[in-house]
N, C-alpha and C positions, 0 to 999 in steps of 0.2 A: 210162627209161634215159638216161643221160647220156654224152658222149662227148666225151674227154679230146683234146684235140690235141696232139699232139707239138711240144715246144719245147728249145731248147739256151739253158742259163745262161751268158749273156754275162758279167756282171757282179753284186756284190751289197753291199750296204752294208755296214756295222760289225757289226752286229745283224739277227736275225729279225725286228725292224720294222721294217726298212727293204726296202721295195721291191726282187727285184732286177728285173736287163735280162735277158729273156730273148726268142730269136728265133724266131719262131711262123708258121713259111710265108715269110720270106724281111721278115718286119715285127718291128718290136720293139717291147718292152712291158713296162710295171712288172708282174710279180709278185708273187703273198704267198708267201715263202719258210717261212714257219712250221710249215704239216705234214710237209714232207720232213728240214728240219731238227734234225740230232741233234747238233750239235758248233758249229766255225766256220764261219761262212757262206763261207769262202772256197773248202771244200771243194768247195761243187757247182758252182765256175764250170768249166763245158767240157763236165757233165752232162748229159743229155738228162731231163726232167720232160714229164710229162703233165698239160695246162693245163687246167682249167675255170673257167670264170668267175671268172677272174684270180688263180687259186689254183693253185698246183703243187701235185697230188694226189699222185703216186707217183712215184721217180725209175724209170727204165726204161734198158735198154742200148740202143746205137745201131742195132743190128739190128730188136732191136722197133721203134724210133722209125721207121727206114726201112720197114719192115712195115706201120707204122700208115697212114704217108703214104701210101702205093702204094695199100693199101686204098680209105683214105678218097676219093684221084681216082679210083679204080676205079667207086664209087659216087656220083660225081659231086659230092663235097661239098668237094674241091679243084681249084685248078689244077694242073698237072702238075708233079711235083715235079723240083728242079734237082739235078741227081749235083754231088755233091762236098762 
């Protein structure tokens, strides 16, 4: 089983090879934009994605993301996550 952490796209290059910034618990982080990517990359900045191993798997709405977070400290595999 693998498990995606919830991140928000800060930022994203030109192209699907380039890296974007996205913020993963309150840190930020180059990304592989490539699987979520269907158009211009400019579209996913402000999107919530599901990160593993430096890859955004699935894009997800903010509610899920907030679900995800609550969970994951529930079970001890966060810090407590920040409102806002």
């Amino acid at each position: 089983m693998c498990i995606g952490i919830p991140g928000k796209v800060l930022s994203v290059g030109d192209d699907i090879h380039q890296m974007a910034e996205v913020e993963v618990c309150g840190v930020k982080r180059g990304v592989n934009i490539m699987l979520v990517c269907e158009g211009d990359p400019a579209a996913l900045v402000g999107q919530w994605v599901l990160v593993h191993v430096g890859f955004a798997m699935s894009i997800i709405d903010e509610a899920e993301a907030r679900e995800t977070l609550i969970a994951l400290e529930q079970i001890g595999g966060l810090e407590p996550v920040q409102a806002g």
